[in-house]
MILUMGU-651289 format. One line per field, with one value per residue (C-alpha): x, y, z. Coordinates in nm, 2 decimals. Example, Ala and Ser with C-alpha at 12.3 -4.5 7.8 and 13.67 -1.06 7.14 Angstrom:
% MILUMGU-651289
px: [1.23;1.37]
py: [-0.45;-0.11]
pz: [0.78;0.71]
***
This chain:
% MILUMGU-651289
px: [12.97;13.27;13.46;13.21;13.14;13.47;13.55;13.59;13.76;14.01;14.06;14.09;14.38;14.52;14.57;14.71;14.97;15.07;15.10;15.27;15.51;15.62;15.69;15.85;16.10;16.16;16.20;16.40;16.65;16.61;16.70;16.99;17.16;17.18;17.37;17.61;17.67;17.77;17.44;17.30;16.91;16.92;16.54;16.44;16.59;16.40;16.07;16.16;16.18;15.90;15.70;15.89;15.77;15.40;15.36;15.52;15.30;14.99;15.01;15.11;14.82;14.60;14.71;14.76;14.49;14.50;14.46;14.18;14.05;14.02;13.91;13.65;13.48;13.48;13.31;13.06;12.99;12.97;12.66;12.47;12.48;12.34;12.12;11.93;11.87;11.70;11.49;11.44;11.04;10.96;10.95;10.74;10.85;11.06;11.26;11.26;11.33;11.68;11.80;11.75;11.96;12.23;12.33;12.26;12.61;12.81;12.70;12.70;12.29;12.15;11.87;11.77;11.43;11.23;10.88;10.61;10.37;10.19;10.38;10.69;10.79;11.12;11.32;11.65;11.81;11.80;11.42;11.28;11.06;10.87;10.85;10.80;10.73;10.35;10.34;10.19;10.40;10.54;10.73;10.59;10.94;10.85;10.47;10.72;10.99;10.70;10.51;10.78;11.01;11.36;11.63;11.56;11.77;11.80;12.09;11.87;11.65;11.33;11.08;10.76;10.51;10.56;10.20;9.91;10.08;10.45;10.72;11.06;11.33;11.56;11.87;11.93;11.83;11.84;11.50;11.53;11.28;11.27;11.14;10.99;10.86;10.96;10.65;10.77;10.67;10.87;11.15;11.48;11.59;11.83;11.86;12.17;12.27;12.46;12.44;12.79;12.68;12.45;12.74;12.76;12.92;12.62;12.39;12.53;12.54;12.17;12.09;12.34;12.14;11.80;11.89;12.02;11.71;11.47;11.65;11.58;11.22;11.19;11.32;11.08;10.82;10.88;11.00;10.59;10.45;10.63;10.50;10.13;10.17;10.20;9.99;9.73;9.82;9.82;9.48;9.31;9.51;9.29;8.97;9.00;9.07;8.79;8.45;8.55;8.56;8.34;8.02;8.10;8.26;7.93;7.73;7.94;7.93;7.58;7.53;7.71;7.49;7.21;7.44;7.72;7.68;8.04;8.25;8.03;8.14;8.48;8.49;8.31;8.60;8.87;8.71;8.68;9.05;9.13;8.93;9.10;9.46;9.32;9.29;9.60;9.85;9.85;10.18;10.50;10.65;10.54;10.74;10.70;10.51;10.25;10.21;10.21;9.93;9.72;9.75;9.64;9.31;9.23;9.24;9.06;8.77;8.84;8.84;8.54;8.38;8.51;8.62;8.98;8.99;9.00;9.23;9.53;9.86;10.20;10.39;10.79;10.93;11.29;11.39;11.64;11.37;11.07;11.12;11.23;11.01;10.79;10.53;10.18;10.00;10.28;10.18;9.84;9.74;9.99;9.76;9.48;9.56;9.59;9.27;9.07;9.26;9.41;9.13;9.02;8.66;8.76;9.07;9.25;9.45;9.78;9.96;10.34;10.45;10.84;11.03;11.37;11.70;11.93;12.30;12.36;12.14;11.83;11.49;11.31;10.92;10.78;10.38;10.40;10.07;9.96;9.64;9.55;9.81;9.85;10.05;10.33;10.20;9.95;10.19;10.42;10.08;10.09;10.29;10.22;9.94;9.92;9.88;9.53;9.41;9.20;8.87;8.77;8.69;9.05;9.30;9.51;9.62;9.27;9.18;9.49;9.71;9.66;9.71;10.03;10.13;10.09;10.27;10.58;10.60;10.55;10.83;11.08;11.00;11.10;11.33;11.54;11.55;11.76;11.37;11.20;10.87;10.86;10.65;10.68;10.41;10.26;9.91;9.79;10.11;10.06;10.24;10.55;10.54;10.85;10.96;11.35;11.35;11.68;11.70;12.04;11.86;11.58;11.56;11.19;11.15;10.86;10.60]
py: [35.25;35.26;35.50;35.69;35.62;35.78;36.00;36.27;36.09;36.00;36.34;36.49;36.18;36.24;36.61;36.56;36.26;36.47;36.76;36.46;36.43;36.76;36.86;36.54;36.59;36.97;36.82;36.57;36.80;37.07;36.79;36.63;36.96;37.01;36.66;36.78;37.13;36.83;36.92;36.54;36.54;36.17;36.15;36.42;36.23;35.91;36.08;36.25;35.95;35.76;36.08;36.02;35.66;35.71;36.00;35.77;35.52;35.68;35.80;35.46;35.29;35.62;35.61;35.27;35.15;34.79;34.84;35.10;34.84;34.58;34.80;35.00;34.61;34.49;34.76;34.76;34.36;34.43;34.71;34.54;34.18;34.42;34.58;34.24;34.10;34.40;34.35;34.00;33.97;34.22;34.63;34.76;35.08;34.89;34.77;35.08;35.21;35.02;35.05;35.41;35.44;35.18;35.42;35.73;35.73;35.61;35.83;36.23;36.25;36.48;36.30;35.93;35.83;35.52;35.49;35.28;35.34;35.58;35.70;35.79;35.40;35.54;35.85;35.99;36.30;36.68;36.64;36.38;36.65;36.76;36.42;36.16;35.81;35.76;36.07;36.10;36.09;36.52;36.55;36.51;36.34;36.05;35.97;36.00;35.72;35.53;35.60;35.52;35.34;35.50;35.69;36.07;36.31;36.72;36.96;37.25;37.42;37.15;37.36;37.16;37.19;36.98;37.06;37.36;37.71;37.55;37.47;37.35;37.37;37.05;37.17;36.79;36.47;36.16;35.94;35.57;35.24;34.95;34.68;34.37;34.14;34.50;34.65;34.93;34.91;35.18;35.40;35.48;35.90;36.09;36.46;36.66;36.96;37.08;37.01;36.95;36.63;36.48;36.40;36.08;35.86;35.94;35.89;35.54;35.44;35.51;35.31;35.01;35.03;35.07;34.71;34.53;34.62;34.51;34.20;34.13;34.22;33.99;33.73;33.81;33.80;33.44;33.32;33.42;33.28;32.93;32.96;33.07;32.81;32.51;32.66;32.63;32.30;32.20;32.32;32.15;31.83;31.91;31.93;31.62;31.43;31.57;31.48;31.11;30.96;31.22;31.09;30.73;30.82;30.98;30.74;30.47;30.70;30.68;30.37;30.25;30.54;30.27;29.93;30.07;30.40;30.45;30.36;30.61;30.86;30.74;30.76;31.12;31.24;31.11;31.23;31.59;31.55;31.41;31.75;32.02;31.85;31.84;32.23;32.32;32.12;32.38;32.46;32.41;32.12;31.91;31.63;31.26;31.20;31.42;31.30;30.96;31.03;31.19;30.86;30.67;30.87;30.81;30.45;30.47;30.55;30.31;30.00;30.12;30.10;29.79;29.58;29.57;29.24;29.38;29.70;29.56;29.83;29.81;30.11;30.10;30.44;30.52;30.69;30.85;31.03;31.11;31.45;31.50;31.80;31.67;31.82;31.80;31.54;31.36;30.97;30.96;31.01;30.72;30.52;30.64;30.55;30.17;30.15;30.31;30.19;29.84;29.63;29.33;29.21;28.94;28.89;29.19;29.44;29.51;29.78;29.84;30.19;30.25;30.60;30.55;30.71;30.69;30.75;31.10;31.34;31.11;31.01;30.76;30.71;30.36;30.24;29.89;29.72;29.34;29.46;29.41;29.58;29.76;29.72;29.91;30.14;30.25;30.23;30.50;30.72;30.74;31.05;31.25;31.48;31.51;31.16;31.06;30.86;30.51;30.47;30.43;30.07;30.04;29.85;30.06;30.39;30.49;30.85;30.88;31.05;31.43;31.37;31.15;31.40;31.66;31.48;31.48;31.83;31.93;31.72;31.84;32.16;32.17;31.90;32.00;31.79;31.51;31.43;31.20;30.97;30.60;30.33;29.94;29.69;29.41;29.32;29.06;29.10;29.47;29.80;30.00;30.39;30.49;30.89;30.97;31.31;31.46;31.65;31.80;32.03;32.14;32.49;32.49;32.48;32.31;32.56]
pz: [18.18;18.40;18.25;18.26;18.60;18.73;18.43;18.70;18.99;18.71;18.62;18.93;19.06;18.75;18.85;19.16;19.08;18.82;19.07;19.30;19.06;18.97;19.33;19.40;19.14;19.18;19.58;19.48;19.27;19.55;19.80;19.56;19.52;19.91;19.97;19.67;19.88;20.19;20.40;20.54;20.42;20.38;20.53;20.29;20.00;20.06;20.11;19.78;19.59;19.78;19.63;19.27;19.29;19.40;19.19;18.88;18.95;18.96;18.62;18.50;18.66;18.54;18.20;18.13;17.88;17.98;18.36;18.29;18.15;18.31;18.61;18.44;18.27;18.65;18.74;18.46;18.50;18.89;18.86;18.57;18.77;19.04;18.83;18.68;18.97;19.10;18.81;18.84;18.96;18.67;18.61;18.89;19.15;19.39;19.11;18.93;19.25;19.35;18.94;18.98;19.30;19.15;18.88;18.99;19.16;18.87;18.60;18.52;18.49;18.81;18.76;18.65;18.62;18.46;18.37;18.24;17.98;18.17;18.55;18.67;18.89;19.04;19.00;19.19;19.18;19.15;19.03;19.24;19.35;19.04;18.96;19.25;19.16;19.05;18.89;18.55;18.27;18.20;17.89;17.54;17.46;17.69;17.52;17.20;17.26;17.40;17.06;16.88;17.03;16.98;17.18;17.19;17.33;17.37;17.47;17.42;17.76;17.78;17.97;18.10;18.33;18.68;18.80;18.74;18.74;18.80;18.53;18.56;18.29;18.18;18.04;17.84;17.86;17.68;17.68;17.56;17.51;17.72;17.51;17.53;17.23;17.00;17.23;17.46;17.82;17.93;17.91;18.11;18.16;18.17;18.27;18.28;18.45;18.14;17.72;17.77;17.94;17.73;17.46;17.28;17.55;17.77;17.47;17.44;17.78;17.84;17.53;17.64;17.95;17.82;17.60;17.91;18.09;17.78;17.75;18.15;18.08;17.83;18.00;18.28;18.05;17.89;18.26;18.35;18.07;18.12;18.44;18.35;18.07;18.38;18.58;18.30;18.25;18.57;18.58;18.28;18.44;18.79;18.54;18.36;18.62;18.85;18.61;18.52;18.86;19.08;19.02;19.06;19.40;19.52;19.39;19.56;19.91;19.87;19.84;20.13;20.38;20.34;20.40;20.63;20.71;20.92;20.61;20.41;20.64;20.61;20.30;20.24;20.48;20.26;19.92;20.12;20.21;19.83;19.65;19.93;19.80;19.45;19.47;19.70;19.43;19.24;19.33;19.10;19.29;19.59;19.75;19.67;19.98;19.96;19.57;19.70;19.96;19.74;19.51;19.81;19.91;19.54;19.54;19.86;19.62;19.34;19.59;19.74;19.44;19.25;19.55;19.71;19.60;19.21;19.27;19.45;19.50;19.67;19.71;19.77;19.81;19.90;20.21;20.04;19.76;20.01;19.99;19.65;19.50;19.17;18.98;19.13;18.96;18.81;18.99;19.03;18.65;18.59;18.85;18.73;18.45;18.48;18.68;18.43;18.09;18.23;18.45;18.29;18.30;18.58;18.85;19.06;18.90;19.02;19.06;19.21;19.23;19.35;19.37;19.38;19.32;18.97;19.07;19.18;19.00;18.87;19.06;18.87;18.92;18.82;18.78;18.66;18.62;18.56;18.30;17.97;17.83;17.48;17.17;17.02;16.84;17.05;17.32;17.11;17.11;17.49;17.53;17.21;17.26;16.86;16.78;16.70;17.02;17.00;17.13;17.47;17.43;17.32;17.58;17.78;17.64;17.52;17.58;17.76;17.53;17.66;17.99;17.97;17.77;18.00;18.23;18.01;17.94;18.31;18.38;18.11;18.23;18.52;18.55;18.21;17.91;17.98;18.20;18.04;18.07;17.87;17.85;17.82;17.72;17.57;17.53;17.82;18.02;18.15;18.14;18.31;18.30;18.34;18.46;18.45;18.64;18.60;18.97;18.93;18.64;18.87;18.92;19.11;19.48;19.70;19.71]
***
């Protein structure tokens, strides 16, 4: 792109060193031959050869391959950095908009212009006024590289009609693709004042371009989908956890309206404060406190229904991790978990949960539970959504596969892989859910 960029600054420097050095050497000899004839120019003289020198150098530096270069790549890296991050929340007119203006300067087109499938997003140049961004789509060339998805271009007069009773006339242009998933979205254009301009340097640039752009689209595209993915996820966690203990709850507020009415009111406060969090998490990342919170308000529920003397918790959090982001529902399906999967028929339940730090880049997340525990192979189940799941009547781990699952996933997401969840236990003598979340990796923020 770069040397296309400054083909003609190049040129005309290269004119005027050249003519730098022409006059400083007929100076110079000029100059050279009056000290012979014994007149004192000795000022003259050095500003001859400082003119010799600059001149020289200037077509060294001009014609030197290697410097060009390494200039011209600099340049090139420096505009299409500029140029993807302008395109980094996806193909829309304020990003077709600053693209537009980026390379307008640094190429020969009088006009640059990129579409969608259907309007005209940003345009700049000598035609921005027969076709402003959110116009329709003009030239049948367009609707064809968007049929067909390949680079078109013409050096022939492309006359076309800007609006009803009005047509303009495009000397050249090239028209290419931008792809993503091999489906074309849109295209990026060229128009040049002369045919002369649309050769085959330009012809490759716009492609080179058009591909760069594609390939930022695309990863747009996947970088939404991941997202719409956890989101989704995230959702169908909220849903399954919401139907399995809502009734109980009411039917536990209800009861108590009849034998004490100020802890029912207590209570339906909480479980109004428990379903407005419930819906809010739906963010990518929340810190450990507010996780942690949420956990409490839901045992709130549980010991109100079985007794706090059967659902005992202790919870040990680090000051050093409180505010350490972590995916919305990542703790309390671990503690729900053990209450519903791990309470015997007789004797308290308990359950220690502890956030701590792992050396410099890892947060690990423990619930450790004193239930009935599982065996090994059902314990391998746990986290693998595939594996065929036991009963309900099962110990621990029953029915639990999809969501402890989910839970791993979400974390390797957006914690990286070296995040991990595992799980240690023995039937009679409890179970330890262990999450490994590899902090230094994450590249989410607190919403």
């Amino acid at each position: 792109m770069a040397h296309l960029m400054n083909e003609r600054q190049r040129r005309g420097t290269l004119l005027i060193a050249a003519a730098t050095l022409v006059c400083a050497t007929a100076l110079l000899s000029h100059l050279l031959h009056m000290l012979i004839e014994g007149v004192a120019l000795l000022p003259s003289v050095v500003v001859g050869l400082i003119m010799l020198v600059f001149g020289g150098l200037m077509l060294y530096l001009l014609l030197s391959p290697d410097s060009l270069r390494s200039q011209y790549t600099e340049e090139t890296l420096s505009v299409a950095s500029a140029m993807l991050e302008d395109l980094r929340g996806g193909l829309d007119a304020e990003s077709a908009d600053a693209i537009c203006q980026r390379l307008y300067p640094e190429t020969r087109a009088s006009t640059i212009a990129i579409t969608d499938t259907e309007h005209i997003l940003g345009c700049v140049g000598d035609l921005f006024g027969d076709f402003p961004p959110g116009s329709k789509i003009h030239t049948l060339m367009t609707h064809y590289v968007l049929q067909h998805g390949i680079v078109q271009s013409f050096t022939r007069p492309l006359e076309v009609e800007v609006e009803a009773g009005r047509r303009r006339q495009i000397p050249a242009g090239i028209i290419a693709p931008l792809k993503v998933g091999g489906k074309t979205v849109g295209t990026l254009k060229f128009y040049f004042r002369s045919s002369r301009d649309a050769n085959r340097t330009q012809y490759a640039l716009v492609s080179g371009f058009a591909d760069l752009l594609s390939a930022q689209l695309s990863v747009h595209e996947l970088e939404l989908q991941e997202e719409l993915t956890a989101r989704a996820e995230l959702r169908a966690l909220q849903a399954q956890i919401n139907p399995h203990f809502l009734f109980n709850t009411l039917n536990t507020i209800a009861s108590f309206t009849r034998t004490d009415p100020t802890r029912a009111r207590e209570l339906l406060r909480e479980f109004s404060s428990f379903y407005r969090s419930t819906l809010d998490n739906s963010g990518s990342l929340i810190p450990v406190t507010r996780e942690i919170a949420q956990t409490k308000r839901y045992l709130v529920f549980e010991q109100a229904r079985f007794g706090e003397d059967r659902i005992q918790a202790t919870f040990d959090i680090d000051p050093a991790v409180q505010d350490t982001p972590v995916p919305a529902f990542t703790i309390q399906p671990l503690v729900e978990n053990a209450v519903r999967h791990a309470m015997g028929d007789e004797g308290a339940l308990h359950i220690a949960v502890s956030v701590r730090p792992a050396g410099e880049r890892s947060v690990i997340i423990e619930v450790a539970d004193d239930g009935v525990g599982m065996d090994e192979e059902t314990a391998a189940r746990l986290f693998d959504e595939r594996a065929p799941q036991p009963a309900m009547s099962a110990p621990q781990g029953g029915g639990a596969g999809v969501a402890m699952h989910n839970i791993s996933e979400r974390i390797k997401r957006f914690f990286g892989p070296r995040s991990q969840a595992s799980v240690r236990s023995h039937p009679g003598e409890g179970t330890t859910i262990t999450l490994t979340l590899d902090v230094v990796e994450s590249i989410f923020s607190v919403e």
